[in-house]
mmCIF file as Biopython writes it, N, C-alpha, C and O atoms, coordinates in Angstrom:
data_model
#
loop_
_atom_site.group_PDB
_atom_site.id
_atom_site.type_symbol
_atom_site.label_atom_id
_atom_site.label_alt_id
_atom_site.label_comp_id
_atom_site.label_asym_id
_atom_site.label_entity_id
_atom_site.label_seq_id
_atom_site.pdbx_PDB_ins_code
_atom_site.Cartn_x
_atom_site.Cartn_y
_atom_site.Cartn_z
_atom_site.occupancy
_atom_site.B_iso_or_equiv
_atom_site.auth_seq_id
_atom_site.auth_asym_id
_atom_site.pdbx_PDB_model_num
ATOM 1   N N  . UNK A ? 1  ? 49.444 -22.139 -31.043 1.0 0.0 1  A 1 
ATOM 2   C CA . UNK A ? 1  ? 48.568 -23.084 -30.380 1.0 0.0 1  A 1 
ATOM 3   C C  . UNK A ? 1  ? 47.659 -22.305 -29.430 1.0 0.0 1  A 1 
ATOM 4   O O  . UNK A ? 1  ? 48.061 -21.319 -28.813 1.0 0.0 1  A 1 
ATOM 5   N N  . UNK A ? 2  ? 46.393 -22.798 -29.335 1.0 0.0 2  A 1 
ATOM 6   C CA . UNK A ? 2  ? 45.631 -21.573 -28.275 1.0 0.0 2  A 1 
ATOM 7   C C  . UNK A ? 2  ? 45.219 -22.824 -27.572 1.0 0.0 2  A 1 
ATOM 8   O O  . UNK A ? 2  ? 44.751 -23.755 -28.228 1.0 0.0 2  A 1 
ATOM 9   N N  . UNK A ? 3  ? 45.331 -22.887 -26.561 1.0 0.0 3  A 1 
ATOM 10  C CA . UNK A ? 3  ? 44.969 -23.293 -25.095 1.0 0.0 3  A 1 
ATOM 11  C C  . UNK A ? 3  ? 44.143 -22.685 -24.499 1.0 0.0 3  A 1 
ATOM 12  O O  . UNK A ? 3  ? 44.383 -21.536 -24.128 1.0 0.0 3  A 1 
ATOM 13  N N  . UNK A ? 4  ? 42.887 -23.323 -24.234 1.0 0.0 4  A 1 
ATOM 14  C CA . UNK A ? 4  ? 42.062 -22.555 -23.288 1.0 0.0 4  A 1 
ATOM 15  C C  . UNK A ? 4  ? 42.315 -22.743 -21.514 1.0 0.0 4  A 1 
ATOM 16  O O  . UNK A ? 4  ? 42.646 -23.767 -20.916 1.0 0.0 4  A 1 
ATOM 17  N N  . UNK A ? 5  ? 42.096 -21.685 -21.083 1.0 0.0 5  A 1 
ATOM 18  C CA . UNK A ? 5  ? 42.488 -20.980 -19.673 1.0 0.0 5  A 1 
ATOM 19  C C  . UNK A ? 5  ? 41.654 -21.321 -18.964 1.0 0.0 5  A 1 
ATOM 20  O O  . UNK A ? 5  ? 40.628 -20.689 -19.217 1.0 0.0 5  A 1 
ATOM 21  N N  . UNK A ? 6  ? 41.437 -22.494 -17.619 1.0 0.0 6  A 1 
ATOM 22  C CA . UNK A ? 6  ? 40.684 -23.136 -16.669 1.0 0.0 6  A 1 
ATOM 23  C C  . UNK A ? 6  ? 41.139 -22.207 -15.527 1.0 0.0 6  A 1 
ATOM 24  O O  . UNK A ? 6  ? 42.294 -22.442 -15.173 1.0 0.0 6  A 1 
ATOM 25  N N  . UNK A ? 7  ? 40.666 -21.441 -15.016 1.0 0.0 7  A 1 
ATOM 26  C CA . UNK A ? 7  ? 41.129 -20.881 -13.397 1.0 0.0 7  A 1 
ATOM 27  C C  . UNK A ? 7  ? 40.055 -21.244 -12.266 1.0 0.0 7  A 1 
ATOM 28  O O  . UNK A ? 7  ? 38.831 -21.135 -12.335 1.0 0.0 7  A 1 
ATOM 29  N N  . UNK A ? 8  ? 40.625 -21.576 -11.502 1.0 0.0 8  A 1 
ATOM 30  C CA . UNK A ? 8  ? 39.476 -22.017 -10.207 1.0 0.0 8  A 1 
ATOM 31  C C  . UNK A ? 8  ? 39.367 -20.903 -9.354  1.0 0.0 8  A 1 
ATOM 32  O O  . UNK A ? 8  ? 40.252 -20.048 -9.315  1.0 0.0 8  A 1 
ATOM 33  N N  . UNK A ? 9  ? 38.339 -20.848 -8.661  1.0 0.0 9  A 1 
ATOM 34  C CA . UNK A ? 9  ? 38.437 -19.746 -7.624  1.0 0.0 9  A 1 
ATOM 35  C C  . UNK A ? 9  ? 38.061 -20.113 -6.364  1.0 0.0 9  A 1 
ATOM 36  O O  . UNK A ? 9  ? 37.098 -20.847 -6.142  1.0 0.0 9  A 1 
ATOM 37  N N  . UNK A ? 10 ? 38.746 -19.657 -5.555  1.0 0.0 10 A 1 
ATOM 38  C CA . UNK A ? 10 ? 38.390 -19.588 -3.845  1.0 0.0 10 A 1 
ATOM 39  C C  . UNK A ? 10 ? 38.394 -18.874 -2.999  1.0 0.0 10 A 1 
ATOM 40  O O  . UNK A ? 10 ? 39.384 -18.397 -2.444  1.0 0.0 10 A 1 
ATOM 41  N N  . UNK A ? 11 ? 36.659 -18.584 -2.637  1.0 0.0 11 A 1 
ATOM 42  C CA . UNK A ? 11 ? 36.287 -17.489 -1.697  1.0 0.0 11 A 1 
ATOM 43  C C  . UNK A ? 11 ? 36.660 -17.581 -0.352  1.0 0.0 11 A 1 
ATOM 44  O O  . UNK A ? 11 ? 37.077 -18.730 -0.204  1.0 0.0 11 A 1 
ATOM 45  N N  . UNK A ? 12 ? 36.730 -16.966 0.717   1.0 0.0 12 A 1 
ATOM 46  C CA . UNK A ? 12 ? 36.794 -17.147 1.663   1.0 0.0 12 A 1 
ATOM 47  C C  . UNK A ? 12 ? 36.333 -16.354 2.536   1.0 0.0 12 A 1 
ATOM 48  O O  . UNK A ? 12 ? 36.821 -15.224 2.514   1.0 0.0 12 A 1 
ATOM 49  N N  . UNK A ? 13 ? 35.119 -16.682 3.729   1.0 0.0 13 A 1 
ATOM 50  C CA . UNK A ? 13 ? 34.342 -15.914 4.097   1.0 0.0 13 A 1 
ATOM 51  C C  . UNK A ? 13 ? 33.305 -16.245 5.563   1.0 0.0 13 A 1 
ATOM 52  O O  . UNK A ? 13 ? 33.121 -17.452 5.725   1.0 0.0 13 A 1 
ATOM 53  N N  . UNK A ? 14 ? 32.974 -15.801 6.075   1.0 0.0 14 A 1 
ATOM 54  C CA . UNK A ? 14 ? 31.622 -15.947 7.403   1.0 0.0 14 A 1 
ATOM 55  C C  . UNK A ? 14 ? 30.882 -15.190 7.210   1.0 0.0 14 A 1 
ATOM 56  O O  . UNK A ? 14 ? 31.130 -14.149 6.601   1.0 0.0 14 A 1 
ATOM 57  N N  . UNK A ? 15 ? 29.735 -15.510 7.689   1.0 0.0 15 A 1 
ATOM 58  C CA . UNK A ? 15 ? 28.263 -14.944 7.351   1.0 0.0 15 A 1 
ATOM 59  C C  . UNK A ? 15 ? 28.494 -13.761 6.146   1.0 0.0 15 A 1 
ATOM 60  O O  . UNK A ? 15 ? 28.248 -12.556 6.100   1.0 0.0 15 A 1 
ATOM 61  N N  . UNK A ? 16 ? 28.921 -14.452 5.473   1.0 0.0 16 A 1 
ATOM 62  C CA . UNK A ? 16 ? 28.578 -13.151 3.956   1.0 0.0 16 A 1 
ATOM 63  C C  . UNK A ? 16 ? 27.366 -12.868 3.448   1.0 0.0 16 A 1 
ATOM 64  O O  . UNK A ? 16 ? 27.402 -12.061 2.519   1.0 0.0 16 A 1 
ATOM 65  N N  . UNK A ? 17 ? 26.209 -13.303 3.781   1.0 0.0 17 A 1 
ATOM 66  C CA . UNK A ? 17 ? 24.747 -12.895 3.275   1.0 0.0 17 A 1 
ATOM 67  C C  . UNK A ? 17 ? 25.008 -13.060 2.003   1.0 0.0 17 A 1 
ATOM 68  O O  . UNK A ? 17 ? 25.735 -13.807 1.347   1.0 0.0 17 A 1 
ATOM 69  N N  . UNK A ? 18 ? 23.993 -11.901 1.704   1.0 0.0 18 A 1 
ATOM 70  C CA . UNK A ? 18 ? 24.353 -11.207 -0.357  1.0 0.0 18 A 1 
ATOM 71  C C  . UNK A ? 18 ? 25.171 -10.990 -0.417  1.0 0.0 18 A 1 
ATOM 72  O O  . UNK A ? 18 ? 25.434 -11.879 -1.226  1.0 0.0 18 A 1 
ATOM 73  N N  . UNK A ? 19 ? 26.555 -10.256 -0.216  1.0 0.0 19 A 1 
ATOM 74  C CA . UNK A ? 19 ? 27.707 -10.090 -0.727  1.0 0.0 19 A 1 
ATOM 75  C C  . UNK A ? 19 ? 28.110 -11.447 -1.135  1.0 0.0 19 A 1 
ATOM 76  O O  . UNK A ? 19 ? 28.434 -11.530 -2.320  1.0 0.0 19 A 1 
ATOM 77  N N  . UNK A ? 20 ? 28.190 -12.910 -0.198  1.0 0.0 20 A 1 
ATOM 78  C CA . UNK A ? 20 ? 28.487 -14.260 -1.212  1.0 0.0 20 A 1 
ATOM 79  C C  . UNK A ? 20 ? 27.742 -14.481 -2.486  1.0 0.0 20 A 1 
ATOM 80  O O  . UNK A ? 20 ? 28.106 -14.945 -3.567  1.0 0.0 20 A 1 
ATOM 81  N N  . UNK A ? 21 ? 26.121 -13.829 -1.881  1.0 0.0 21 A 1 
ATOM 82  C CA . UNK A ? 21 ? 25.588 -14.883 -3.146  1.0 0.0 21 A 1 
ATOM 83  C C  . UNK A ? 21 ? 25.715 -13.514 -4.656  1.0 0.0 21 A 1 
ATOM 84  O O  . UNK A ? 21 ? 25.317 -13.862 -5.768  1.0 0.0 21 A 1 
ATOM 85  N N  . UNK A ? 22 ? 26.077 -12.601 -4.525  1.0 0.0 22 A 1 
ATOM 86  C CA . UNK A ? 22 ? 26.823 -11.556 -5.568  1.0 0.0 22 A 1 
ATOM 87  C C  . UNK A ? 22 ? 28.295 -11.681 -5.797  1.0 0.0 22 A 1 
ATOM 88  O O  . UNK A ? 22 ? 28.980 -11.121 -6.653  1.0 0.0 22 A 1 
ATOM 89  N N  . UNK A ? 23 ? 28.549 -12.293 -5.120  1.0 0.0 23 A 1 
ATOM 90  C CA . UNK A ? 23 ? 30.049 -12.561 -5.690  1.0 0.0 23 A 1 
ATOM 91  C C  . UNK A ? 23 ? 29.961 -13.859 -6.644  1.0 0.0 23 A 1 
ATOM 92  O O  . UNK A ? 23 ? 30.369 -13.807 -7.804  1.0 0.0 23 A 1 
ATOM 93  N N  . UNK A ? 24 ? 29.341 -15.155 -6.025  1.0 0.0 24 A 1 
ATOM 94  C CA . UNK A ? 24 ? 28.970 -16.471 -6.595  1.0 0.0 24 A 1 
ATOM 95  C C  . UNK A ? 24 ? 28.477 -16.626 -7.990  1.0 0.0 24 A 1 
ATOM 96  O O  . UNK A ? 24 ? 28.834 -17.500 -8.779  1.0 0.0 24 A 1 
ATOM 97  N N  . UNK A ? 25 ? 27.310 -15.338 -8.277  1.0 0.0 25 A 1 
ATOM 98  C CA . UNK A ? 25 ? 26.605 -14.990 -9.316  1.0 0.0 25 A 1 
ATOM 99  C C  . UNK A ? 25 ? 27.880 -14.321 -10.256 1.0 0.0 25 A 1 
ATOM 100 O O  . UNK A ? 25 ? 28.241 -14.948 -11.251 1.0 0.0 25 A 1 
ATOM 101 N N  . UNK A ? 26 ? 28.451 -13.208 -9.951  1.0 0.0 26 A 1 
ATOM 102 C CA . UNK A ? 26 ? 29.563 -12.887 -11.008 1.0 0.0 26 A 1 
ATOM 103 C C  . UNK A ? 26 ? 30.354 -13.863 -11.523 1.0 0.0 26 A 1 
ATOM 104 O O  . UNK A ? 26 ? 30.723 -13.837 -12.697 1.0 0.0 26 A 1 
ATOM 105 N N  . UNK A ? 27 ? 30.739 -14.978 -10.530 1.0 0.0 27 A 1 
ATOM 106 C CA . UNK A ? 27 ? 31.804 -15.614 -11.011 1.0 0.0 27 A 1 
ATOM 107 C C  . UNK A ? 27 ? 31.454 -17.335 -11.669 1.0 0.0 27 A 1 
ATOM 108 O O  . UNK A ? 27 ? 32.190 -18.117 -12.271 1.0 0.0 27 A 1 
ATOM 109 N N  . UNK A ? 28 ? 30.026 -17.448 -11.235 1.0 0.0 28 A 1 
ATOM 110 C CA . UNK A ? 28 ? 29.741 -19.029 -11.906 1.0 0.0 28 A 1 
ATOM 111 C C  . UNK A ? 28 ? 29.571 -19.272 -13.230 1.0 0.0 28 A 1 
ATOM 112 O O  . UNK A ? 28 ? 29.389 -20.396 -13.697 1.0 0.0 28 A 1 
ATOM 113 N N  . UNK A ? 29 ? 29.638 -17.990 -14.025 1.0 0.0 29 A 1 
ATOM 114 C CA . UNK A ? 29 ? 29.636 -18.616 -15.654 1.0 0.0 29 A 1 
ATOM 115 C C  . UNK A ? 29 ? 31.431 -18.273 -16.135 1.0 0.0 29 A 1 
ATOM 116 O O  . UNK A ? 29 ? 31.954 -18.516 -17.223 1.0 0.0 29 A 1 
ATOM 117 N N  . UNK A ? 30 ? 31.988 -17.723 -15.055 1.0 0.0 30 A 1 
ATOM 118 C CA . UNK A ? 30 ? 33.342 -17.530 -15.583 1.0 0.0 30 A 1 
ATOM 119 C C  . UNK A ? 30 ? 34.367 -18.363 -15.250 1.0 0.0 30 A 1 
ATOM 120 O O  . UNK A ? 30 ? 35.468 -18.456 -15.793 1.0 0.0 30 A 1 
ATOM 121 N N  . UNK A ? 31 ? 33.792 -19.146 -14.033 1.0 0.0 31 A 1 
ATOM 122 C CA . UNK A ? 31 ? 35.038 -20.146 -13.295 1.0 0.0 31 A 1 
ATOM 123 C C  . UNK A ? 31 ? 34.463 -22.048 -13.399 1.0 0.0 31 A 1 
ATOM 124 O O  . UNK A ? 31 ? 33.342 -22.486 -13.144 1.0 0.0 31 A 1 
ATOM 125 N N  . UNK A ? 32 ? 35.625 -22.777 -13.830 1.0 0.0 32 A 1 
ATOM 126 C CA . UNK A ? 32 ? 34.715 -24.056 -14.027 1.0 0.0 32 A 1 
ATOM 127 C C  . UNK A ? 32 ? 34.950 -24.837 -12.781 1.0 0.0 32 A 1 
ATOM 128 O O  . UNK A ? 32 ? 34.846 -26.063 -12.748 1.0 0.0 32 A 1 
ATOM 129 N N  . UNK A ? 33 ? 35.326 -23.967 -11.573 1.0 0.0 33 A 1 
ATOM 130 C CA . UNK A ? 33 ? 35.421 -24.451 -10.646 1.0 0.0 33 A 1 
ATOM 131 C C  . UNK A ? 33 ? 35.507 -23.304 -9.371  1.0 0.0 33 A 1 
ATOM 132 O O  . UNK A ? 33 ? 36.553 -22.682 -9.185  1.0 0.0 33 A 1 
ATOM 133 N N  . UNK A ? 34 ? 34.267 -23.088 -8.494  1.0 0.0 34 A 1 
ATOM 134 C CA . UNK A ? 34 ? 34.177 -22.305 -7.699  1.0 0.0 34 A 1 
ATOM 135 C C  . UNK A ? 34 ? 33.892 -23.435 -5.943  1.0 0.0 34 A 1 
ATOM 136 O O  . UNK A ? 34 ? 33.186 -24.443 -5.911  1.0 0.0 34 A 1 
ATOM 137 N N  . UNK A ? 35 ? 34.606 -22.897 -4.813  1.0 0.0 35 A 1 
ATOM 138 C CA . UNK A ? 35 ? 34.768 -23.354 -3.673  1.0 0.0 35 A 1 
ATOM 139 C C  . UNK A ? 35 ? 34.677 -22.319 -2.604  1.0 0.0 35 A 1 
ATOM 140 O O  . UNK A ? 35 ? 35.150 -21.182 -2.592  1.0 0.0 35 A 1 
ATOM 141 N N  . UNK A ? 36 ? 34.086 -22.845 -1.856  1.0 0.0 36 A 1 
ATOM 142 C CA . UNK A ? 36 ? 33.971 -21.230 -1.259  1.0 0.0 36 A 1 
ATOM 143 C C  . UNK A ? 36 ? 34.572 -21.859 0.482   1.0 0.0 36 A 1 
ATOM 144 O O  . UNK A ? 36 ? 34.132 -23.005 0.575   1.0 0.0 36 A 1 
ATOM 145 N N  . UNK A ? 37 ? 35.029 -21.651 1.224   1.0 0.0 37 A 1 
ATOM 146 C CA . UNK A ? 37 ? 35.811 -22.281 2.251   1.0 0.0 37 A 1 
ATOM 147 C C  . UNK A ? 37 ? 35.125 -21.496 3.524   1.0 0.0 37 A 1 
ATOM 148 O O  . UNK A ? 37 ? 35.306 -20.365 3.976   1.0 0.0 37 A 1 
ATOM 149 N N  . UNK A ? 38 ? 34.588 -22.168 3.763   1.0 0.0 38 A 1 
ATOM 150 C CA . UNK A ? 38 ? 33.503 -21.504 5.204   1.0 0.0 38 A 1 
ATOM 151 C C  . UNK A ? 38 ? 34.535 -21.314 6.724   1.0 0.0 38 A 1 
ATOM 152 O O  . UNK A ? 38 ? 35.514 -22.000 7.016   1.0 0.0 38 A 1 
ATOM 153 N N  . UNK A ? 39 ? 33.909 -20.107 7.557   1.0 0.0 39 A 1 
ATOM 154 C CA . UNK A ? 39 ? 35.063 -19.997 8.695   1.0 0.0 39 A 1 
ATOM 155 C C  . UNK A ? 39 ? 34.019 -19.988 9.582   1.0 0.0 39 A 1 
ATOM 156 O O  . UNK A ? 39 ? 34.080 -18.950 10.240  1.0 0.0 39 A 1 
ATOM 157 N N  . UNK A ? 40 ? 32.781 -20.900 10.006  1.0 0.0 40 A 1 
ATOM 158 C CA . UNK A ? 40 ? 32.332 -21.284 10.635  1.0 0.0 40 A 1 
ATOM 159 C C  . UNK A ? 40 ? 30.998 -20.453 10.901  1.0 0.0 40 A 1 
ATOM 160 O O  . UNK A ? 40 ? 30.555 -20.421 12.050  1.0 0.0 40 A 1 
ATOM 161 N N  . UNK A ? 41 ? 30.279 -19.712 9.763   1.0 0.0 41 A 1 
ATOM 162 C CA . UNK A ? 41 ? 29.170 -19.030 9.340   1.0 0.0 41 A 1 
ATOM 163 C C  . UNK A ? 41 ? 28.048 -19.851 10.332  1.0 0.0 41 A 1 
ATOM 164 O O  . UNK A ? 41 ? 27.978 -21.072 10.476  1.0 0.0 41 A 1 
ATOM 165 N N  . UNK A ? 42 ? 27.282 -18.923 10.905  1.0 0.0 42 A 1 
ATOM 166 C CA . UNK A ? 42 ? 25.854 -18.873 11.684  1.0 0.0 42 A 1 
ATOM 167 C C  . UNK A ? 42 ? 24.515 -18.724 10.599  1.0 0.0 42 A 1 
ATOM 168 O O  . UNK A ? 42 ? 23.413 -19.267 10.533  1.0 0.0 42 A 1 
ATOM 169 N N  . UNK A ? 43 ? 25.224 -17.703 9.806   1.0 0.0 43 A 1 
ATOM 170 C CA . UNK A ? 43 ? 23.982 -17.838 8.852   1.0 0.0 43 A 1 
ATOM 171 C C  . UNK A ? 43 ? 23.847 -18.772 7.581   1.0 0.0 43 A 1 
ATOM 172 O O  . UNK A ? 43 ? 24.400 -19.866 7.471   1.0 0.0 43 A 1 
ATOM 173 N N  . UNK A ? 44 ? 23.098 -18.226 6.718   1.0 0.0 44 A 1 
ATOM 174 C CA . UNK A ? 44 ? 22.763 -19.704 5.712   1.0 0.0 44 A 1 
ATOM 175 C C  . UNK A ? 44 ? 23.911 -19.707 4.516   1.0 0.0 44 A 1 
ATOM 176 O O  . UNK A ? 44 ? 23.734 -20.230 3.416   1.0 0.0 44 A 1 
ATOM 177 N N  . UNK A ? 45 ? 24.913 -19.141 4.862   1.0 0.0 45 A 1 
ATOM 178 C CA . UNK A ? 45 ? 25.937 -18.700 3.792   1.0 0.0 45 A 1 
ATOM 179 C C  . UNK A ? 45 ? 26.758 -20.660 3.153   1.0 0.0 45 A 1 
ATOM 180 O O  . UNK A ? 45 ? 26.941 -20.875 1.955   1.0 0.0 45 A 1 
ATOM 181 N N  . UNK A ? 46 ? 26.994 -21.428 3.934   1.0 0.0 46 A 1 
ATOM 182 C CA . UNK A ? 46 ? 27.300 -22.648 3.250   1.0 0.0 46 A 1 
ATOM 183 C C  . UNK A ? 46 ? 26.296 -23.165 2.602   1.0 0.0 46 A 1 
ATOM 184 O O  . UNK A ? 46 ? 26.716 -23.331 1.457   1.0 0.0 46 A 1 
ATOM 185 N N  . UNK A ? 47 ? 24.930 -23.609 2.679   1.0 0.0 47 A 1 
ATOM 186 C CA . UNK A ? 47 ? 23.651 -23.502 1.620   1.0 0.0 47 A 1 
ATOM 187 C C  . UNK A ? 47 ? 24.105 -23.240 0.846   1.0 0.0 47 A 1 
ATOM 188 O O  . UNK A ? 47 ? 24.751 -23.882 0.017   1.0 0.0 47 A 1 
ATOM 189 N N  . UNK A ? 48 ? 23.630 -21.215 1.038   1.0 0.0 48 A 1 
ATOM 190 C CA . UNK A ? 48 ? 23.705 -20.964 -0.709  1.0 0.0 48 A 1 
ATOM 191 C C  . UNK A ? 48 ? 24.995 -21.027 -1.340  1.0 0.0 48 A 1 
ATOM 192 O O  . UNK A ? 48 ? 25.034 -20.613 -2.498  1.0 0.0 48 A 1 
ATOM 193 N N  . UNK A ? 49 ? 25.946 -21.412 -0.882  1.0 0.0 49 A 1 
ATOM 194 C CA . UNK A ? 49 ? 26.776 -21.588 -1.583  1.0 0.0 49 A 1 
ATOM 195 C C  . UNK A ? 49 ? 26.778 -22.961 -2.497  1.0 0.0 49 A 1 
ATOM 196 O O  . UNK A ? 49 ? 27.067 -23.253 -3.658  1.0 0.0 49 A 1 
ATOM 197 N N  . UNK A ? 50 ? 26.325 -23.594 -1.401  1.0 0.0 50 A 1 
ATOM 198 C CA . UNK A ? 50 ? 25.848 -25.912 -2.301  1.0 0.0 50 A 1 
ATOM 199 C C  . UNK A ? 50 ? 25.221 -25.105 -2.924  1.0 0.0 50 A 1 
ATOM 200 O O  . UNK A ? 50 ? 25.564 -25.291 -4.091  1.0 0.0 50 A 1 
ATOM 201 N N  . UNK A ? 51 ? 24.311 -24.095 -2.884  1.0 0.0 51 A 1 
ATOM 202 C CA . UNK A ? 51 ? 22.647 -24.625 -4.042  1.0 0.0 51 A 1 
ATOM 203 C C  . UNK A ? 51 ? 23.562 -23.148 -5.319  1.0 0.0 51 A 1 
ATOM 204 O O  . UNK A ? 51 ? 22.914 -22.335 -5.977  1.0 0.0 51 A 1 
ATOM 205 N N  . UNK A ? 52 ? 24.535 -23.211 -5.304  1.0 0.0 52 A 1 
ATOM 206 C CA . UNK A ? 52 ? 24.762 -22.013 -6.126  1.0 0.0 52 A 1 
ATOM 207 C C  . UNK A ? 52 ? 25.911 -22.955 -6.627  1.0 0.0 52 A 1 
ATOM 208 O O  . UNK A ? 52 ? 26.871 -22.352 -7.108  1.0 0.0 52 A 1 
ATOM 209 N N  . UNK A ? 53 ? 25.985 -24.224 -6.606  1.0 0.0 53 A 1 
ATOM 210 C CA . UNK A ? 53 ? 27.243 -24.965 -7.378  1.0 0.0 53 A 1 
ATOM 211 C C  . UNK A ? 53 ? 28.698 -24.989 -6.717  1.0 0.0 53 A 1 
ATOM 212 O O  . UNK A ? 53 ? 29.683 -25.480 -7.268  1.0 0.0 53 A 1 
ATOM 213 N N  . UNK A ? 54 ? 28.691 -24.442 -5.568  1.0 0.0 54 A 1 
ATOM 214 C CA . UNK A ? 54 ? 30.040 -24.585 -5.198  1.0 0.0 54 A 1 
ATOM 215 C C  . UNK A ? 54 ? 30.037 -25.720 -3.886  1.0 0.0 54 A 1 
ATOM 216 O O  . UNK A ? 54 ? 29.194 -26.231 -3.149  1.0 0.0 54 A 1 
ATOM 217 N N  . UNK A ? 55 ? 31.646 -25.779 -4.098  1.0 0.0 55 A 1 
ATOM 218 C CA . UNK A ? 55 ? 32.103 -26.760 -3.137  1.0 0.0 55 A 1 
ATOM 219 C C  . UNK A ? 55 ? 32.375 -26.027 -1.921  1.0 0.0 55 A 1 
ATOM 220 O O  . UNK A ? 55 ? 32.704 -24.841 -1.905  1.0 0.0 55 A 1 
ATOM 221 N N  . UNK A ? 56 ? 32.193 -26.949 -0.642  1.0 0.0 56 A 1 
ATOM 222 C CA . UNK A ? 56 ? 32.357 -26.074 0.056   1.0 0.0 56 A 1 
ATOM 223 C C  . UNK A ? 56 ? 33.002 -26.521 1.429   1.0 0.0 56 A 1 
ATOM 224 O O  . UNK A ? 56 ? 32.552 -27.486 2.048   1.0 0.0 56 A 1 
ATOM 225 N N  . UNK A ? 57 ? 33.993 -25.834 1.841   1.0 0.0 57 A 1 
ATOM 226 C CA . UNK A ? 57 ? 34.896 -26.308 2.864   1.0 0.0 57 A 1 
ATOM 227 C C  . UNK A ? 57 ? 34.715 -25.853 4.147   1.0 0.0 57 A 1 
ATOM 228 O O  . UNK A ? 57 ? 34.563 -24.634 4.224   1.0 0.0 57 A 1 
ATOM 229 N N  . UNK A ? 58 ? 34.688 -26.426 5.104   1.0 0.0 58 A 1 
ATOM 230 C CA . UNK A ? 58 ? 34.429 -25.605 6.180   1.0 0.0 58 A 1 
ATOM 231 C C  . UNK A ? 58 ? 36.034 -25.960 7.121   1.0 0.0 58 A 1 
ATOM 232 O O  . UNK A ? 58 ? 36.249 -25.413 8.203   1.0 0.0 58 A 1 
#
């Protein structure tokens, strides 16, 4: 029987700049569920995370 493999992923991070939105980019055609859990970021890092498809927790 082959079962296909759903894994979610969850980042976790503050002001990550580009390093989020390069991590986001590697992983949005591989994960059918990306969340990225905010620790209270100054910069625009929860944005691009909404406009890059993820959910996002603060």
């Amino acid at each position: 029987m082959n079962i296909p493999t759903r894994v979610g992923v969850v980042i976790i991070g503050r002001n990550e700049g580009d390093r989020l939105v390069r991590c986001l980019k590697s992983l949005v055609k591989q994960s059918p569920q990306l969340i990225y859990v905010d620790s209270g970021s100054t910069d625009d890092s929860v944005n691009v995370a909404r406009s890059m498809g993820a959910e996002v927790v603060s």
